[in-house]
N, C-alpha and C positions, 0 to 999 in steps of 0.2 A: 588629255593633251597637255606636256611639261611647258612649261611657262617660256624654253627657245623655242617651243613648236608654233603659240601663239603670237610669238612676237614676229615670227618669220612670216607666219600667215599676213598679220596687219603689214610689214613690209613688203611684203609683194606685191599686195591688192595698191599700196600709194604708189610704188614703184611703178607699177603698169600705168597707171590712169596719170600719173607724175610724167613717163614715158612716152605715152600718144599725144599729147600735148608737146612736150617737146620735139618730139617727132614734125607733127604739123607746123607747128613753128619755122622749124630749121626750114623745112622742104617748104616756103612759102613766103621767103623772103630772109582744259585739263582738269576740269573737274574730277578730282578723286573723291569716293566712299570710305571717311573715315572710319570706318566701322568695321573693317577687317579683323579680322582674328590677329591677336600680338603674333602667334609663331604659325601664319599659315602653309601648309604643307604646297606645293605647288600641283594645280589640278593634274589629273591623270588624261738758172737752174742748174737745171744745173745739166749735168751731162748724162748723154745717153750712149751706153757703149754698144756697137752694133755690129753684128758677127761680120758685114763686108764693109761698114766705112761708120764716122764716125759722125752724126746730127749734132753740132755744138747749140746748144739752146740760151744759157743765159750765162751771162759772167758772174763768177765764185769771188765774194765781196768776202777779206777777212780781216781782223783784228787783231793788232799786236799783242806776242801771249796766249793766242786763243788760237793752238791751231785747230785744223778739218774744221773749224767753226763757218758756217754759214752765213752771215748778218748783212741782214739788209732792213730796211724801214716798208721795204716793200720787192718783190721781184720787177730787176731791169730787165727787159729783153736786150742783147747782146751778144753777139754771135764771140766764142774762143775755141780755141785749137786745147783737145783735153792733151796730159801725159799717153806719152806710148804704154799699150798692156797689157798685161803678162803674159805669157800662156796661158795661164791656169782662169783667166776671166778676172773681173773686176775685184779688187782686196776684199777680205772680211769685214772691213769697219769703214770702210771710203763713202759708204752709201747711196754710190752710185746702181742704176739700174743698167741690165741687160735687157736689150732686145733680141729675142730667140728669130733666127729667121724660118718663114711658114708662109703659108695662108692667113693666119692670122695674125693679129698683133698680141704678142706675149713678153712684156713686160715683167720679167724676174728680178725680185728683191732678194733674197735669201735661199740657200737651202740648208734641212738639218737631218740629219743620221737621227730616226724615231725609234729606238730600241725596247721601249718600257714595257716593263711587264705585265701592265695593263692592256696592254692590245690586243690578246689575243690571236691569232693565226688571221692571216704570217705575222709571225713575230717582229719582222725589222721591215721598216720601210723607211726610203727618202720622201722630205714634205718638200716641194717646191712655193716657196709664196710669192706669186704675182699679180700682175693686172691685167685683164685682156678683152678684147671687144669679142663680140658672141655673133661672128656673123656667119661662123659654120659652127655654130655650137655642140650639134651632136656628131661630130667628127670625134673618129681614135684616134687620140696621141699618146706620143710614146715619151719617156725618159731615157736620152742617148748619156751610160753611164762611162765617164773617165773615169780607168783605175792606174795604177801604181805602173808604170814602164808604159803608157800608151795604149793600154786594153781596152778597148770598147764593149760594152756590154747594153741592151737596149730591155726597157721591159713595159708593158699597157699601163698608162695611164689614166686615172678615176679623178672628178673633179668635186670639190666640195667648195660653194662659194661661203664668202665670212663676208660678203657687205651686197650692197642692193645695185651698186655701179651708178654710172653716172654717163651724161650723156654730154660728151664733146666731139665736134670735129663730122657730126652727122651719124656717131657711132657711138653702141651703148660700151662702155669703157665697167668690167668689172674685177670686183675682188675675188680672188681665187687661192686653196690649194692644190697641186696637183699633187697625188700621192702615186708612190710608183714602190712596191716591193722589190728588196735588194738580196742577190741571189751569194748565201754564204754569208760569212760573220765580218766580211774586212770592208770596212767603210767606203765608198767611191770617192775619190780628191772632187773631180764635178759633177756636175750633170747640166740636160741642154733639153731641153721640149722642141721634139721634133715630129713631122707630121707621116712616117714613116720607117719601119725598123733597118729600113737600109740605107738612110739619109747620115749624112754625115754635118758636123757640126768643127768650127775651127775656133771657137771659143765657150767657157763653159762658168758655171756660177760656181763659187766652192762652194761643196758639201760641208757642213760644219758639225761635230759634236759635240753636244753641249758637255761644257766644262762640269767634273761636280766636286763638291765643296765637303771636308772632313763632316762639317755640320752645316746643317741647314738654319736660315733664320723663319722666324715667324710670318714676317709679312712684308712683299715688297710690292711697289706700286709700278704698274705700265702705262705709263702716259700714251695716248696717243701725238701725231705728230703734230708738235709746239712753233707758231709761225708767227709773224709780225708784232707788232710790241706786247708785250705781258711787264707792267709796273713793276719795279722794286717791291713796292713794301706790297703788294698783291703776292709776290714769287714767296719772298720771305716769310709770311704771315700763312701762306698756305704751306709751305716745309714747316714752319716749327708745331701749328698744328698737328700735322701727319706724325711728326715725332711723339709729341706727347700721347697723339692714341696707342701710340705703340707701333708706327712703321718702322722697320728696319732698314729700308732703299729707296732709292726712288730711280726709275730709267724715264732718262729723258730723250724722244728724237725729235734731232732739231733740222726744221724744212729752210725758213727764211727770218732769223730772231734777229728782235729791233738790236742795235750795241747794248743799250740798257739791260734788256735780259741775258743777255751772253753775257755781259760781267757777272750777273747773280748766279747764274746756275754755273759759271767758271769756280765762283768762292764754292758754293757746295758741291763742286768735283772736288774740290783742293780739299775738303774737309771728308771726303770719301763717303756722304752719303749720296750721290746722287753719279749716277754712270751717264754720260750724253754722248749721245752717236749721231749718227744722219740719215740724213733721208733727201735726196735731192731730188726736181723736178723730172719728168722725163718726156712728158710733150710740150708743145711748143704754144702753151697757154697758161697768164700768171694768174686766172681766175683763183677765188679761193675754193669753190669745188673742185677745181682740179688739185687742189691741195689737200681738199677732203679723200682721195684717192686713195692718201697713204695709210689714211687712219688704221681702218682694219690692217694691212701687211704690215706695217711697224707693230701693232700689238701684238700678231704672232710672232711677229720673230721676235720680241720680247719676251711672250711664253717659253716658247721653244730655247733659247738662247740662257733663261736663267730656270727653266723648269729642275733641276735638280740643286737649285739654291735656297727656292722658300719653299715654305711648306704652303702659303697663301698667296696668291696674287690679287691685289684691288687694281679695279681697270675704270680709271675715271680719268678725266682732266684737268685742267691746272686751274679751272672754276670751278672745281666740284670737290667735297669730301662728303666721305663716308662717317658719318656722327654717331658714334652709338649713345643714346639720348636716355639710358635708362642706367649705363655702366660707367666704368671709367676709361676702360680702353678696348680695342676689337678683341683681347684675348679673354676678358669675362664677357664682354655681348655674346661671344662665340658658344664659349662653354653653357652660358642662358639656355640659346637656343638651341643646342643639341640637350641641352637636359628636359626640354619640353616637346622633344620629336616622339612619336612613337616607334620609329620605324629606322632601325641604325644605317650610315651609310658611312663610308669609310673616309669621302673624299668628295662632302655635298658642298655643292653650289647655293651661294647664300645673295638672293638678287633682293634689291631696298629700293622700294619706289621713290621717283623723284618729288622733291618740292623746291619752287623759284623761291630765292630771297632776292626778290628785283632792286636795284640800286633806285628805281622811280619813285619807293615810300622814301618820306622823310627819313633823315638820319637819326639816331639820341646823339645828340653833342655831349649829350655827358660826356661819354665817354672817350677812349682815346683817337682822335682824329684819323691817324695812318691804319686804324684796324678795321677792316669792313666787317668780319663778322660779328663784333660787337656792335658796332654803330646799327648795322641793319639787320632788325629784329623782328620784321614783317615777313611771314610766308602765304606765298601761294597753296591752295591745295596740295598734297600729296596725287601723283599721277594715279591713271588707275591700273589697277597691276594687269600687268603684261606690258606696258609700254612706257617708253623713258627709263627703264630702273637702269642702276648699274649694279654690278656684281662683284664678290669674293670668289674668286675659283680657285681652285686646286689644279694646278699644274700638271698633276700627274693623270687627272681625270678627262678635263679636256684635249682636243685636237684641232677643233677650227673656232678663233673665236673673234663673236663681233663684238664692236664699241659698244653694246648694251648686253649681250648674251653670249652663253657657249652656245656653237649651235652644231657642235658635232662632240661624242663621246666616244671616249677609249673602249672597247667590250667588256670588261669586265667589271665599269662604273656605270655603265649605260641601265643605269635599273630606274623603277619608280619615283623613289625616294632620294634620287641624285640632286633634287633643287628642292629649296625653301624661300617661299617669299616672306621675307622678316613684316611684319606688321611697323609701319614709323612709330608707334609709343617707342620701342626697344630700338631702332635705326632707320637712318633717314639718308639719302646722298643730295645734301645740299647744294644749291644751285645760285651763285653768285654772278647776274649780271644784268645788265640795262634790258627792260621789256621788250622782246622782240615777235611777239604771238600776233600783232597786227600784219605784220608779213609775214610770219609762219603759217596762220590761220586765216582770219581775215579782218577788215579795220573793224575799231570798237572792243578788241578782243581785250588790246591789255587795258584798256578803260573800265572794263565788267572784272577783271579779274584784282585789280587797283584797288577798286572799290569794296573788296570783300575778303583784305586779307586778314590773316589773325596775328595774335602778338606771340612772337616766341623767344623765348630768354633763355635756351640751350646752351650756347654757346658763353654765357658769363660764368656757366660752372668752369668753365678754363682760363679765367681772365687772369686771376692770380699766377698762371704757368706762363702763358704767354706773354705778357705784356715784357717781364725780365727775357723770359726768350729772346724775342722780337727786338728788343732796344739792342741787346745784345749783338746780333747780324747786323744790325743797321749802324752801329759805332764801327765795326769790323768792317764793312763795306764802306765808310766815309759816309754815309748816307744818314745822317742823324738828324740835318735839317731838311730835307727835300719834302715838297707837300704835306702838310697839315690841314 
């Protein structure tokens, strides 16, 4: 069983028993084994556009300069009147969602023209990414295709979930692909999930194919979706890191970001590492799980969207980086590990289990005040594998992926040997933030785990690069004096 197979199993079994709990509710009113092999092989709002009228949900806050930006210190509920929309369904980049009309509720983010030549038969399919409650779940749906002069064309749709859902409003809310094979070589302008092949549809998602690029880079990053405040020198100090391991991009979507972070990741648009798009709300709840919603669908359509750009994609968060703790950057960690596989794979997935660097151990004041990863140099265990890691994936191999795992493969990557779980001596996905395992788990948790963390000094092998980095964005931002 491959290391997404385990991780899905553990997700379903919390899922359910997470589930009937909340269920009764509604209707009622890390210890890791350091001792892993270094290269082990892996075992064997905002607005909602709706096909007959228009749910305003929450008013669109923005900043001078910073347009499509989103910024709020928190979502208002606020009822507005959106823009009139187009034929063709909501823009490519607006980040608004469509509601498909049905039996169900189908919440569509994105769709993409999947042609690679890794798939296998059928060769070309459209990926629809949305969100949907399951409350006819083994029902046929269909993909009703828009073509070029008003052609319709409809074809059976297959569903692949990328997240565990979430339970608002009395209904499990989940993350979904719907794949639907495309008949001939000429792209469809939409598509529309409909509950039968003779329903008609009066609004549609654009199809999109992804752009490709003369060359491809090395390594670019998918955040998932970035909300409420994230610090200056937190944003800054995790970008100049990611550079010196060797990122080449960074995508950022943004749900509801405090002003403070929209100015930062606005300066690194302007400097062209980092792309930011949106992702607005689309029910009428500003919880932060229903923020959690987005995560998986903005990560595929980040794959999707720059898969013909990098050769790698890292999929972590804006508290986490991928360390390689033996190398200098992800491009010799890489080569390490493929030199110590027995078993070649063209385009493997490289998952690194988690360790907390909890802000709750004392800090070194040596060192420089604005840098967390210097200052805190206590780790929690490493996670134990199959759970928490995050991953390097190959773009071209994957097709549904979650905020920890691929959990669906292209056919003609789908082998054995397609995942490796890095051993932490060689890589680690660092975890940057105040203890929260007492409500994760239960109390007492981050008191046991406090008390038995180790000293690690990884991170001072980059102090020399960073520190002129870092002062650098922060004199460019104006930001030279803020918190020490």
């Amino acid at each position: 069983m491959g290391l997404s197979a385990l991780y899905r199993r553990k997700r379903f079994l919390i899922g359910a028993v997470t589930g009937v709990f909340l269920c009764c509710a509604y209707f009622l009113a890390t210890s890791g084994d350091d001792k892993v092999p270094i290269y082990a092989p892996a075992p064997a709002t905002a607005a909602v556009t709706r096909e007959t009228t228009t749910t305003p949900i929450y008013k669109i806050l923005r900043t001078p300069g910073l347009p499509q930006l989103v910024v709020t210190d928190r979502p208002q509920p606020e009822a507005i009147k959106l823009p009139p929309q187009s034929k063709g369904g909501r823009t490519a980049t607006d980040g608004h969602w469509l509601l498909f009309s049905g039996p169900q509720e189908i919440f569509g983010y994105s769709a993409f023209y999947d042609n690679r030549p890794s798939l296998g038969a059928p060769p070309t399919v459209v990926r629809v990414i949305v969100v949907s409650d399951v409350t006819d779940a083994k029902k046929q749906l269909y993909c009703l295709f828009r073509y070029e002069g008003g052609v319709n064309k409809t074809a059976s749709a297959t569903r692949q979930a990328i997240g565990a859902g979430v339970y608002k409003r009395g209904k499990l809310y989940t993350e979904y692909i719907y794949t639907c094979p495309v008949d001939g070589t000429l792209p469809p302008e939409g598509v529309a999930i409909v509950a039968a092949p003779t329903d008609v549809a009066s609004r549609f998602l654009p199809v999109e194919v992804p752009a490709r690029w003369p060359e491809k880079m090395d390594f670019g990053v998918c955040v998932s979706v970035a909300y409420w405040n994230h610090t200056a020198e937190r944003i800054v100090e995790w970008m100049e890191l990611n550079r010196i391991i060797g990122v080449n991009h960074v995508i950022i979507y943004n749900n509801s970001l405090s002003a403070e972070a929209a100015r930062v990741f606005a300066h690194y648009v302007a400097s062209g590492f980092v792309d930011l798009r949106q992702s607005t709300n689309f029910i009428d709840d500003p919880g932060e799980t229903t923020i959690h919603m987005h995560m998986s669908p903005v990560i595929n359509d980040c794959m999707y969207r720059y898969m013909h750009r990098f050769s790698k994609i890292l999929v972590i968060d804006l508290d986490e980086l991928i360390v390689p703790r033996a190398h200098d950057n992800l491009t010799l960690m890489l080569a390490a590990i493929e030199t110590a596989q027995t078993e070649r794979h063209p385009a493997r997935t490289y998952a690194f289990r988690n360790a907390y660097f909890f802000f709750d151990w004392t800090p070194d004041l040596a060192q420089p005040g604005r840098l967390a990863t210097l200052r805190y140099r206590m780790r929690a265990p490493p996670s134990v594998e199959g759970t928490s890691a995050k991953c390097i994936v190959d773009p071209q191999a994957c097709w549904a992926m979650h905020n920890h795992y691929c959990w669906a493969y292209t056919a003609r990557f789908d082998t054995d040997a397609k995942e490796v779980s890095v051993g932490h001596s060689v890589g680690l996905n660092q975890h940057y933030k105040k203890c929260h395992l007492d409500a994760f788990e239960k109390p007492g948790a981050c008191a046991r785990v406090l008390a038995n963390g180790t000293p690690d000094d990884t991170m001072l092998r980059f102090k020399q690069r960073l520190v002129p980095r870092f002062e650098q964005q922060m004199r460019e931002l104006d930001l030279k004096n803020v918190r020490r």
